[in-house]
CHARMM internal coordinates of N, CA and C (Angstrom, degrees):
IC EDIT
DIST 1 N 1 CA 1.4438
DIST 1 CA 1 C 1.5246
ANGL 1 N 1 CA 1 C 108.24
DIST 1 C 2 N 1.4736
ANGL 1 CA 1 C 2 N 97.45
DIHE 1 N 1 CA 1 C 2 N 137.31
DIST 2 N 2 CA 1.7246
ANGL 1 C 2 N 2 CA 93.69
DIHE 1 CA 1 C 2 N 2 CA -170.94
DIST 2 CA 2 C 2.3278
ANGL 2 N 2 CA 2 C 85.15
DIHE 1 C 2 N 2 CA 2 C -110.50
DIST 2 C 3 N 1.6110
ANGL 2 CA 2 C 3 N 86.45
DIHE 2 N 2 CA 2 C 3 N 141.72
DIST 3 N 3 CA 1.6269
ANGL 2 C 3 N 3 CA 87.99
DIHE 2 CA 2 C 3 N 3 CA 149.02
DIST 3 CA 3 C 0.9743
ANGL 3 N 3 CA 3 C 136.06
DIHE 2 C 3 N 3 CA 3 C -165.77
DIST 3 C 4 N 1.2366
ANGL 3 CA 3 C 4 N 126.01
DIHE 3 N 3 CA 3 C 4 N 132.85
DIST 4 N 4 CA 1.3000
ANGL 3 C 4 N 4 CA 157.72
DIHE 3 CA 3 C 4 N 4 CA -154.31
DIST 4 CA 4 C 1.5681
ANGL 4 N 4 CA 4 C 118.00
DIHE 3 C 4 N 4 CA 4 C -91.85
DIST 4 C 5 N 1.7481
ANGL 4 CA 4 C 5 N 96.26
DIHE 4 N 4 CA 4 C 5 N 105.48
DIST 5 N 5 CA 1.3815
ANGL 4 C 5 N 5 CA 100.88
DIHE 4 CA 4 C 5 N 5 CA 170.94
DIST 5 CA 5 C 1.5111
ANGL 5 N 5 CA 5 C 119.84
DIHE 4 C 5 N 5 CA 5 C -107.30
DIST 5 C 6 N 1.2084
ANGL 5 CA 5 C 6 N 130.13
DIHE 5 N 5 CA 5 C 6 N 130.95
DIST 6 N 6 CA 1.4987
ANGL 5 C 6 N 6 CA 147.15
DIHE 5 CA 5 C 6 N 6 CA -126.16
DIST 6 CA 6 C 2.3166
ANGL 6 N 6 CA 6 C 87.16
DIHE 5 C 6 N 6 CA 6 C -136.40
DIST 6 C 7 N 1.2939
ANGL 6 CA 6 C 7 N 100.83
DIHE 6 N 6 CA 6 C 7 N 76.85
DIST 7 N 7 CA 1.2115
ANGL 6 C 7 N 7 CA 98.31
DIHE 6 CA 6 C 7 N 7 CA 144.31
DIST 7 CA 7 C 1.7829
ANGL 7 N 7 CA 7 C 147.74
DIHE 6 C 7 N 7 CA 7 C -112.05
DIST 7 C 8 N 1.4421
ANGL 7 CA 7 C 8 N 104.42
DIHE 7 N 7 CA 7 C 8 N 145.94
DIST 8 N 8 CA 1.0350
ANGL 7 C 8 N 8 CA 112.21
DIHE 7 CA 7 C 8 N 8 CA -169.51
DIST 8 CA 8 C 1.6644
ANGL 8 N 8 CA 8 C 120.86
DIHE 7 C 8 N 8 CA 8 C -62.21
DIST 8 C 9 N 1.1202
ANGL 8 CA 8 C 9 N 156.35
DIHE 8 N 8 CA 8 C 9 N 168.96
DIST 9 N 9 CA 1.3579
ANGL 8 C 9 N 9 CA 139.79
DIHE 8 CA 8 C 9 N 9 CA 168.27
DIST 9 CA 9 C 1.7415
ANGL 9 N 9 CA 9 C 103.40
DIHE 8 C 9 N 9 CA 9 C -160.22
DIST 9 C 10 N 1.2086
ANGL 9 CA 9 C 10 N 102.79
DIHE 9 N 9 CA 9 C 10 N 130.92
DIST 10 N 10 CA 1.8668
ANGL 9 C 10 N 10 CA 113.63
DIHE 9 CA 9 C 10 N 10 CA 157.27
DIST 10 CA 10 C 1.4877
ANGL 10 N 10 CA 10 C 99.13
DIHE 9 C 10 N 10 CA 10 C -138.75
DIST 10 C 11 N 1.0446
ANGL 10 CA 10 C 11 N 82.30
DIHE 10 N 10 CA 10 C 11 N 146.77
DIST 11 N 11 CA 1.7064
ANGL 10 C 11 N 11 CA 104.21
DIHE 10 CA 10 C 11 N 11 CA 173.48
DIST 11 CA 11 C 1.6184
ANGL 11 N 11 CA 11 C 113.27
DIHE 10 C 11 N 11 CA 11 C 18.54
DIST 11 C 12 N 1.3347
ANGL 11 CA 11 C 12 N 101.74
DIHE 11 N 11 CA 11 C 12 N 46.75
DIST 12 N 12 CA 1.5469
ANGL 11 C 12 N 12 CA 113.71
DIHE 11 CA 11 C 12 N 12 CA 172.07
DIST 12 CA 12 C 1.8185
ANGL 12 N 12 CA 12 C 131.15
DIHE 11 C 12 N 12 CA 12 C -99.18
DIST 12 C 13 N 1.0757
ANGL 12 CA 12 C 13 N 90.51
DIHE 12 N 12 CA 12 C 13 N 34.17
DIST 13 N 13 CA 1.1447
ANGL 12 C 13 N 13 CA 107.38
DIHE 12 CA 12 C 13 N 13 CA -179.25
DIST 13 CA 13 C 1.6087
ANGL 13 N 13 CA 13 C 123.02
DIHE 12 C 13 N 13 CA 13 C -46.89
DIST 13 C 14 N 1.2396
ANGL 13 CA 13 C 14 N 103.39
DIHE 13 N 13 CA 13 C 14 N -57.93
DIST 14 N 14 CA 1.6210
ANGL 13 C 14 N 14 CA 116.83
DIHE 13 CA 13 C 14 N 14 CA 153.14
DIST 14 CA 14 C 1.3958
ANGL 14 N 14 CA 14 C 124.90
DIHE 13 C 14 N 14 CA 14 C -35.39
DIST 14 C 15 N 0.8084
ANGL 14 CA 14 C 15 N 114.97
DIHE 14 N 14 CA 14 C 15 N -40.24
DIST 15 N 15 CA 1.6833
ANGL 14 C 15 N 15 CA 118.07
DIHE 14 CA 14 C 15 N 15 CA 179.28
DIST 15 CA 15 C 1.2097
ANGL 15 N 15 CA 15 C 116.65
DIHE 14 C 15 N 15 CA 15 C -132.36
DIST 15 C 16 N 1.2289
ANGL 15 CA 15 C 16 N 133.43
DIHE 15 N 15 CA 15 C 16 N 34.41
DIST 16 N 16 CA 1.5083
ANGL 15 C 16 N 16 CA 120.76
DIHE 15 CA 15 C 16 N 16 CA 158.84
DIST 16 CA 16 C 1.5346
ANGL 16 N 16 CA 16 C 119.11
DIHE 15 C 16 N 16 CA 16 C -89.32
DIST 16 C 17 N 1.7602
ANGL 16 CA 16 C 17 N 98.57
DIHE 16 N 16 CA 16 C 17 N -31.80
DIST 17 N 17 CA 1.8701
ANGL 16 C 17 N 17 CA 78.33
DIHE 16 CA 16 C 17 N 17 CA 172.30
DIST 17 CA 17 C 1.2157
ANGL 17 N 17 CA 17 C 110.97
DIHE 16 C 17 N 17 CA 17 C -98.01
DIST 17 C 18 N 1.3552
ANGL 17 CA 17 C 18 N 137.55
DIHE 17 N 17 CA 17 C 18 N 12.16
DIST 18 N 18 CA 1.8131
ANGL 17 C 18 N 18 CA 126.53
DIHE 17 CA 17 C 18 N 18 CA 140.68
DIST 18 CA 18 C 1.3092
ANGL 18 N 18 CA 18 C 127.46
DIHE 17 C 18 N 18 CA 18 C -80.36
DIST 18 C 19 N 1.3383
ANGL 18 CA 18 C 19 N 113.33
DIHE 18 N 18 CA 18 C 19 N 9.68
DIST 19 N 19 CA 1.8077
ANGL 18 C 19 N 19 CA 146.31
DIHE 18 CA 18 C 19 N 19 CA 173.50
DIST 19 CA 19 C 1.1824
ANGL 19 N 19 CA 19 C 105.26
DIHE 18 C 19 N 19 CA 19 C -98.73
DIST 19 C 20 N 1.7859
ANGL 19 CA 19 C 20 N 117.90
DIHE 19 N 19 CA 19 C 20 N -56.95
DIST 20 N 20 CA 1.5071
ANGL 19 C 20 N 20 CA 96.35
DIHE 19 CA 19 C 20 N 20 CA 158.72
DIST 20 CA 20 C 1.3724
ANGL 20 N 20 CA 20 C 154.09
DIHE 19 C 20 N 20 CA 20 C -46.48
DIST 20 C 21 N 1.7409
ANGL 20 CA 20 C 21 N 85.55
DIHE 20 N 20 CA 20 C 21 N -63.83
DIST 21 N 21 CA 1.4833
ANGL 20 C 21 N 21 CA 102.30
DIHE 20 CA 20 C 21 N 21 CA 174.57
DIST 21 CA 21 C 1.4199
ANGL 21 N 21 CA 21 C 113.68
DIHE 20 C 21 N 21 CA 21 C -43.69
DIST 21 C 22 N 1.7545
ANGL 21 CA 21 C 22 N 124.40
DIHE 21 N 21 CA 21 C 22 N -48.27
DIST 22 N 22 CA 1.2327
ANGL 21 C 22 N 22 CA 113.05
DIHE 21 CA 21 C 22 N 22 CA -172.24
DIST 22 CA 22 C 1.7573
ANGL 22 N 22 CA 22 C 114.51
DIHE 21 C 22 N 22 CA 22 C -90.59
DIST 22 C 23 N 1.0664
ANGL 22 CA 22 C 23 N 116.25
DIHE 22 N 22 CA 22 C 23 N 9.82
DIST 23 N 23 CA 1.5770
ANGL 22 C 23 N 23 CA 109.10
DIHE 22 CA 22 C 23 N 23 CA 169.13
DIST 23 CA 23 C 1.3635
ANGL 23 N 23 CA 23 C 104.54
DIHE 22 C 23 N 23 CA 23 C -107.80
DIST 23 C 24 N 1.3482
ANGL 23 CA 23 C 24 N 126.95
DIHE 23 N 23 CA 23 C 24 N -44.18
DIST 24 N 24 CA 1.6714
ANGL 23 C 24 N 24 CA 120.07
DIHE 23 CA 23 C 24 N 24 CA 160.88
DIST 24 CA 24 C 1.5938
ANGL 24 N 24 CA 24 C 132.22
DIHE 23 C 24 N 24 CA 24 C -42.10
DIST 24 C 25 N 1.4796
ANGL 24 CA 24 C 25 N 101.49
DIHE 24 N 24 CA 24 C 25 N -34.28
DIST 25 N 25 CA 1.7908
ANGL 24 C 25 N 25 CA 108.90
DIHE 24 CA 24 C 25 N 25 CA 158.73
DIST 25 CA 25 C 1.6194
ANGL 25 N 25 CA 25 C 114.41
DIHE 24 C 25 N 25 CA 25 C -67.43
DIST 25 C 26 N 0.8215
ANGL 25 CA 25 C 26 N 85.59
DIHE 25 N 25 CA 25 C 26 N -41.64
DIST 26 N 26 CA 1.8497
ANGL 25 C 26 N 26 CA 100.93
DIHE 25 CA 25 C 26 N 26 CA -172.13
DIST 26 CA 26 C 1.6941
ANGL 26 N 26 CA 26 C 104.10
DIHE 25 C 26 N 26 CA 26 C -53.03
DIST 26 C 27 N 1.3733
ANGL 26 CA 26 C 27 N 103.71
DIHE 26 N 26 CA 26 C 27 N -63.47
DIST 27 N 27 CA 1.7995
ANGL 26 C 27 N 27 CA 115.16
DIHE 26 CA 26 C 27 N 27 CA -175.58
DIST 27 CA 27 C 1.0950
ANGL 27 N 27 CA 27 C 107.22
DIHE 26 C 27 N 27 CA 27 C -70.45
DIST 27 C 28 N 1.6655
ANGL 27 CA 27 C 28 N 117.75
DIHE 27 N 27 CA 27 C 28 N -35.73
DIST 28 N 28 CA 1.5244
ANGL 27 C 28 N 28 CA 90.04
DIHE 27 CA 27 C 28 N 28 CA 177.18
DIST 28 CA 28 C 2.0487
ANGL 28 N 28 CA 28 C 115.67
DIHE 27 C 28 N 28 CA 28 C -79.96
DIST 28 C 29 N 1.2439
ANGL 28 CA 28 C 29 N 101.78
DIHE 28 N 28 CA 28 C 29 N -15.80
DIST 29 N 29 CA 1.4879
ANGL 28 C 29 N 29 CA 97.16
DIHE 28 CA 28 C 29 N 29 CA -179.45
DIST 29 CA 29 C 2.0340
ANGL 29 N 29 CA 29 C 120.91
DIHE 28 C 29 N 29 CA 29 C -52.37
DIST 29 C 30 N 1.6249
ANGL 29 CA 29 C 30 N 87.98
DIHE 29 N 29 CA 29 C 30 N -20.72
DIST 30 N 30 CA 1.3727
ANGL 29 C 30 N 30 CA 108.70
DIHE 29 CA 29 C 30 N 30 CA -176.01
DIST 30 CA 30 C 1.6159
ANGL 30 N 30 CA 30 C 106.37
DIHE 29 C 30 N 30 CA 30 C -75.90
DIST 30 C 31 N 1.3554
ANGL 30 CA 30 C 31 N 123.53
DIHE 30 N 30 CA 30 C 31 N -19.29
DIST 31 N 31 CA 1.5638
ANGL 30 C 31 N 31 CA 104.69
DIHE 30 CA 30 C 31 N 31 CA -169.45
DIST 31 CA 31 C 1.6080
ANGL 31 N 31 CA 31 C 128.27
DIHE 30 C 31 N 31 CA 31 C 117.64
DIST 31 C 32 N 1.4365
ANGL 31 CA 31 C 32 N 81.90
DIHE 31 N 31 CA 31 C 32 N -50.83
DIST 32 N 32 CA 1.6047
ANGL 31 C 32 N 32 CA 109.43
DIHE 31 CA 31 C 32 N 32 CA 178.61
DIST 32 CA 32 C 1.2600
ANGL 32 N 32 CA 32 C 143.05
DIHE 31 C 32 N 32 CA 32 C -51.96
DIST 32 C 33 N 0.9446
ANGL 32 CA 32 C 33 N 141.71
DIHE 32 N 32 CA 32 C 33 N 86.15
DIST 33 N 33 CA 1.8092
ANGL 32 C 33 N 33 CA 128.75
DIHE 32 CA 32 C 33 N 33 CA 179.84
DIST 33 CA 33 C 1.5215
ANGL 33 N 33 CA 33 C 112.22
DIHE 32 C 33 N 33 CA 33 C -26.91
DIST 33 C 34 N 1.2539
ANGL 33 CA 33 C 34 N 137.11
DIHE 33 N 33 CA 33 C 34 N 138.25
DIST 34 N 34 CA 1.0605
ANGL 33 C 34 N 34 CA 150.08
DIHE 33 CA 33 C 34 N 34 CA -130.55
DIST 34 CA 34 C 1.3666
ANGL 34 N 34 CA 34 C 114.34
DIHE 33 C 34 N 34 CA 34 C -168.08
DIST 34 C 35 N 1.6731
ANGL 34 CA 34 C 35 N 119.21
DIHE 34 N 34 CA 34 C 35 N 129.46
DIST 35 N 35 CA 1.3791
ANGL 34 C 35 N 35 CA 125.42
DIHE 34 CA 34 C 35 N 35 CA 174.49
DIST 35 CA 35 C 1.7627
ANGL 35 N 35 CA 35 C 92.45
DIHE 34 C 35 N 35 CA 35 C -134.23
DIST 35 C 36 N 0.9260
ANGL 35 CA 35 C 36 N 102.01
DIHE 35 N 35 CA 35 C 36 N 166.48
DIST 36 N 36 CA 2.1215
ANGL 35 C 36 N 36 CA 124.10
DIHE 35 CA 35 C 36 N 36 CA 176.10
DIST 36 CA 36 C 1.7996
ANGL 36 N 36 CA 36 C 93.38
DIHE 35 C 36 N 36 CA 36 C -141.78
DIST 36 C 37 N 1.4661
ANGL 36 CA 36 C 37 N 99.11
DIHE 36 N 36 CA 36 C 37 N 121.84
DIST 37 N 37 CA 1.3421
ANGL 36 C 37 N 37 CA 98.02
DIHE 36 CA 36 C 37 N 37 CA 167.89
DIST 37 CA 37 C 1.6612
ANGL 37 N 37 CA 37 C 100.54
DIHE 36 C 37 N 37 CA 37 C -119.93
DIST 37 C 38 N 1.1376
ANGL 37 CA 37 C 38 N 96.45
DIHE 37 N 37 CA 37 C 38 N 147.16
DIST 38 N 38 CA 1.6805
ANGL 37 C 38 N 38 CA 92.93
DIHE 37 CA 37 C 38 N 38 CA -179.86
DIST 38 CA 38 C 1.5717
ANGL 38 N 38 CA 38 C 100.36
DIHE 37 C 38 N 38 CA 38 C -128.55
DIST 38 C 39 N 1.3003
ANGL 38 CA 38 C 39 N 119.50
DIHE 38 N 38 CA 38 C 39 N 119.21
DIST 39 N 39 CA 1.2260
ANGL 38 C 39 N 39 CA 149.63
DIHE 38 CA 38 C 39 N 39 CA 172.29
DIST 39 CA 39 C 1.9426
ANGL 39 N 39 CA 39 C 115.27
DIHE 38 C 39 N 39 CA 39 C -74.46
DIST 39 C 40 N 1.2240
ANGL 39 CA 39 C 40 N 113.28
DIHE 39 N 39 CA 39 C 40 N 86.21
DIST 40 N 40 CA 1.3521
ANGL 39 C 40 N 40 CA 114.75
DIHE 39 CA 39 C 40 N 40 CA 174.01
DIST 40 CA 40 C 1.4947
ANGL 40 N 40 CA 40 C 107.44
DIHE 39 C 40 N 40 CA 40 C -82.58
DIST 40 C 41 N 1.3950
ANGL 40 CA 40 C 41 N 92.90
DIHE 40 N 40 CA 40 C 41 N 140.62
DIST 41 N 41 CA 1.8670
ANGL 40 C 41 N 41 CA 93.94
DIHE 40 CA 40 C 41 N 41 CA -164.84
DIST 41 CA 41 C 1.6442
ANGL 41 N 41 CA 41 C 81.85
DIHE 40 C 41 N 41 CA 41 C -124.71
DIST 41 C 42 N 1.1163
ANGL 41 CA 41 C 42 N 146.05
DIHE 41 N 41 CA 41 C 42 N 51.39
DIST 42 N 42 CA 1.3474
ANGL 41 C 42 N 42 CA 132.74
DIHE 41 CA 41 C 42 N 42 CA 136.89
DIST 42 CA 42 C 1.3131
ANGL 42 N 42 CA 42 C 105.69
DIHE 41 C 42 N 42 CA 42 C 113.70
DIST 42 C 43 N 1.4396
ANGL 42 CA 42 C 43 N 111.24
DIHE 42 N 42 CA 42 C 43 N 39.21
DIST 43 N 43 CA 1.8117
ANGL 42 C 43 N 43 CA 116.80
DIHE 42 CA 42 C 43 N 43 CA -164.62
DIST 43 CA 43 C 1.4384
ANGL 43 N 43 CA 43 C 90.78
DIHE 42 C 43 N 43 CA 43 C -71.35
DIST 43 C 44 N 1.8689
ANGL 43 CA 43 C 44 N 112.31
DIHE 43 N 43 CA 43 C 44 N 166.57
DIST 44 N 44 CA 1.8607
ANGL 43 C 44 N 44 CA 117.50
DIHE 43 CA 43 C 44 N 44 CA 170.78
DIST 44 CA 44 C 1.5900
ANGL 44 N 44 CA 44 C 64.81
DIHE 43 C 44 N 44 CA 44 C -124.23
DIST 44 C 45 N 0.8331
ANGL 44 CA 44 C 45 N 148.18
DIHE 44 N 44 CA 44 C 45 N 113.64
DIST 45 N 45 CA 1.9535
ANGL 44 C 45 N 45 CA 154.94
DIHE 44 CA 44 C 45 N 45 CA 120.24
DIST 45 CA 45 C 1.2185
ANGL 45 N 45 CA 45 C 103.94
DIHE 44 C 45 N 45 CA 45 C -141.32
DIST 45 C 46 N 1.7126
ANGL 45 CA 45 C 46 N 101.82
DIHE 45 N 45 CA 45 C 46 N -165.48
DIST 46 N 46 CA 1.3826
ANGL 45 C 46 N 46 CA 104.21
DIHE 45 CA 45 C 46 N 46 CA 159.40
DIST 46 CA 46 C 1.4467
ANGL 46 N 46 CA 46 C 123.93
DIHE 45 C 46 N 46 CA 46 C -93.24
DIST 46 C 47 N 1.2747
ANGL 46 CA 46 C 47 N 120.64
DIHE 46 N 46 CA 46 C 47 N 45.12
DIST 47 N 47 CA 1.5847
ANGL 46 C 47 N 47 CA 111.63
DIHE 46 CA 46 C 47 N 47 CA 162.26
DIST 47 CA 47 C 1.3103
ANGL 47 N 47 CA 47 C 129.88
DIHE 46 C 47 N 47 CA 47 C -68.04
DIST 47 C 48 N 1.3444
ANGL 47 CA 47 C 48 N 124.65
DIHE 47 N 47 CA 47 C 48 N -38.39
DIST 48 N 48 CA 1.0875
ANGL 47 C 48 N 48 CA 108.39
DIHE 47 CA 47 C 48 N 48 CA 171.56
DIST 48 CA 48 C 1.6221
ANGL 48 N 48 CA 48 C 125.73
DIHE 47 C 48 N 48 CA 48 C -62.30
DIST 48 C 49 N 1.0369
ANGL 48 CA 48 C 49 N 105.36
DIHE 48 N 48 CA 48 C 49 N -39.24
DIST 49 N 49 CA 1.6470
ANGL 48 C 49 N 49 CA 124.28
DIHE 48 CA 48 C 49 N 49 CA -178.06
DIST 49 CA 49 C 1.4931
ANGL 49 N 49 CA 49 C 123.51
DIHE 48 C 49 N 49 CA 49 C -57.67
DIST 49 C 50 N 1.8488
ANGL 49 CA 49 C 50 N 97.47
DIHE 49 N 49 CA 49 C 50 N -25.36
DIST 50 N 50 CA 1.5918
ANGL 49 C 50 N 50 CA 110.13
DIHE 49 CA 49 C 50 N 50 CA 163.33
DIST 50 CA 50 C 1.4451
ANGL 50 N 50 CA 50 C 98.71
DIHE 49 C 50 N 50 CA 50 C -93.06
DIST 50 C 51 N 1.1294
ANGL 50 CA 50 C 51 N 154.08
DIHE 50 N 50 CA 50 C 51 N 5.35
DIST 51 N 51 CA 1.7231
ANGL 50 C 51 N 51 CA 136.28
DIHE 50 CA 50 C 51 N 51 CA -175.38
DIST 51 CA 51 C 1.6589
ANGL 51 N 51 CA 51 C 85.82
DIHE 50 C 51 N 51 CA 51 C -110.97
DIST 51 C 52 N 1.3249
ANGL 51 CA 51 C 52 N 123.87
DIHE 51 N 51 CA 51 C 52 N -24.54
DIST 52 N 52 CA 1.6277
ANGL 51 C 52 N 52 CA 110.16
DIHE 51 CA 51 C 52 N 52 CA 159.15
DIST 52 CA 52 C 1.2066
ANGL 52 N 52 CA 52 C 98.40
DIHE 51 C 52 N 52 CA 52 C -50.16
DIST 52 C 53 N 1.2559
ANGL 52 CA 52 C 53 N 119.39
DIHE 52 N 52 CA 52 C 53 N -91.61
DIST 53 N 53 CA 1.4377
ANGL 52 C 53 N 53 CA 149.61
DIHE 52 CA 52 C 53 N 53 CA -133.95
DIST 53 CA 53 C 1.9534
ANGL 53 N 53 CA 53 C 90.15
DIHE 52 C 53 N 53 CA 53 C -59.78
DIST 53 C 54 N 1.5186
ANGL 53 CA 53 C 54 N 124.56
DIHE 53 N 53 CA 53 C 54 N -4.59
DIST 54 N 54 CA 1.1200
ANGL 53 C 54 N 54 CA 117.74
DIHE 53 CA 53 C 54 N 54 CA 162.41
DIST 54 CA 54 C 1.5288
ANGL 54 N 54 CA 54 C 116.26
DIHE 53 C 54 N 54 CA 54 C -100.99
DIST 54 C 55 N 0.9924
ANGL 54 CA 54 C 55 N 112.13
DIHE 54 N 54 CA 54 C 55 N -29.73
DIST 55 N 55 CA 1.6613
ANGL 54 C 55 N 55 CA 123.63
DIHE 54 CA 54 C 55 N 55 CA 170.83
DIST 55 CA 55 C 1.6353
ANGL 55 N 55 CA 55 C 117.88
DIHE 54 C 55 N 55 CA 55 C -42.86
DIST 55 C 56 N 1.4512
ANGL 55 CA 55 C 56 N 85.76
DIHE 55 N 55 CA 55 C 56 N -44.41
DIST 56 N 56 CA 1.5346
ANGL 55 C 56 N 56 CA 80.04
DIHE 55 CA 55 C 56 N 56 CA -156.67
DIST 56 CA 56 C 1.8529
ANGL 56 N 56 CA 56 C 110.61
DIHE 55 C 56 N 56 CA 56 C -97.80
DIST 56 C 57 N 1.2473
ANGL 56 CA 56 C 57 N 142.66
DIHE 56 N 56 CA 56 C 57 N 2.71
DIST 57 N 57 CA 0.8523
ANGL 56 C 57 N 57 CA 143.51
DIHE 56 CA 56 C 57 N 57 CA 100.40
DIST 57 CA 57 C 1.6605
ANGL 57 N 57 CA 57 C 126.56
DIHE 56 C 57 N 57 CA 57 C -18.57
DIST 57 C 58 N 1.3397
ANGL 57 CA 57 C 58 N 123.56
DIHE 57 N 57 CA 57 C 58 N -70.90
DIST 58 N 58 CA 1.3568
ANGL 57 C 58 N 58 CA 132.22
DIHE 57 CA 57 C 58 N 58 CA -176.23
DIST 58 CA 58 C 1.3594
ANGL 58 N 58 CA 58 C 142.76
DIHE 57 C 58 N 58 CA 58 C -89.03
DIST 58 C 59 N 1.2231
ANGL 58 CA 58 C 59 N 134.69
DIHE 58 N 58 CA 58 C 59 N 70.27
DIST 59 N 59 CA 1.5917
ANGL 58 C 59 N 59 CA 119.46
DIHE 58 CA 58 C 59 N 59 CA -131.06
DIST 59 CA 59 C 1.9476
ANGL 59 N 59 CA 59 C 100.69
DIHE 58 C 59 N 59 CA 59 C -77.84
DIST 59 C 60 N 1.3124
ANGL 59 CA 59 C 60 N 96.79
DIHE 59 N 59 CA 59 C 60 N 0.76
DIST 60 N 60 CA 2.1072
ANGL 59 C 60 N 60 CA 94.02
DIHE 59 CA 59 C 60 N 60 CA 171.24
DIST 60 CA 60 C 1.3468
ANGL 60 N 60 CA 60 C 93.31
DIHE 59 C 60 N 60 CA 60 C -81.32
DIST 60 C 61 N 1.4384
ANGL 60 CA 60 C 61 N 136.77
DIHE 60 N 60 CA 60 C 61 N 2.82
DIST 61 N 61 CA 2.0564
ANGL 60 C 61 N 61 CA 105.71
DIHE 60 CA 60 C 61 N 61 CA 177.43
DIST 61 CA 61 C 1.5675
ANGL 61 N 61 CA 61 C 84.21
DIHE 60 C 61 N 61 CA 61 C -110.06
DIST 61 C 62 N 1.2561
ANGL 61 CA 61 C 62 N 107.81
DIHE 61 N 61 CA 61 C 62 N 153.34
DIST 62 N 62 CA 1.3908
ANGL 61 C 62 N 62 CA 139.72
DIHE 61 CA 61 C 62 N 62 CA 140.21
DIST 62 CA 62 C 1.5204
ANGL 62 N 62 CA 62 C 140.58
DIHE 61 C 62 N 62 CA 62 C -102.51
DIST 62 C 63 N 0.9136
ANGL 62 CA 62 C 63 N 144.76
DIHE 62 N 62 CA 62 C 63 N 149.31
DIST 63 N 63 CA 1.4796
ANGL 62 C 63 N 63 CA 152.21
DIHE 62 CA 62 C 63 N 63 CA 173.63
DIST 63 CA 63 C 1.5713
ANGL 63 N 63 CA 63 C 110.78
DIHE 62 C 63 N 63 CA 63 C -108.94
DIST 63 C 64 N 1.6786
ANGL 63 CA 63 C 64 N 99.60
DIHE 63 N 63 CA 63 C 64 N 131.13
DIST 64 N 64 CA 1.7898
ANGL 63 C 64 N 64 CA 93.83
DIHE 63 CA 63 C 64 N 64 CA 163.24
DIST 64 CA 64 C 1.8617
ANGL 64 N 64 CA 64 C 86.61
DIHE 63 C 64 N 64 CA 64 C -134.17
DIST 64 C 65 N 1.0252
ANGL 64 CA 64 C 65 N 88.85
DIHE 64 N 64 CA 64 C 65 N 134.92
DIST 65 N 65 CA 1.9656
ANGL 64 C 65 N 65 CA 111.11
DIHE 64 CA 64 C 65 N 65 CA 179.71
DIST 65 CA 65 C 1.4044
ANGL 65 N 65 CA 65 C 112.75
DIHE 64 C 65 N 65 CA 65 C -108.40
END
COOR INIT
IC SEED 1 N 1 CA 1 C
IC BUILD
């Protein structure tokens, strides 16, 4: 079973990789195959630039911009 958590993000720069870290421990504690999608809704920071900078390390996150 794959599952897919679908978060939203603006100008979250601050907390997406302490959003990762603690929902990626979490899903994997479960067993489960696992994706993180992170949904940029039109941030001016660096959010998008950190949901790279998580991608590419991790091939379970995704980005939609």
């Amino acid at each position: 079973m794959l599952v897919s958590l679908v978060t939203p993000t603006r100008n979250s720069f601050r907390i997406l990789r302490p959003h990762y870290e603690e929902v990626s421990r979490a899903l994997a504690a479960t067993g489960y195959d696992f994706e993180i999608l992170y949904v940029d809704d039109g941030s001016d920071d660096s959010t998008p630039a950190e949901i790279v900078g998580l991608i590419q390390p991790d091939s379970r996150v995704r980005g939609v911009f």
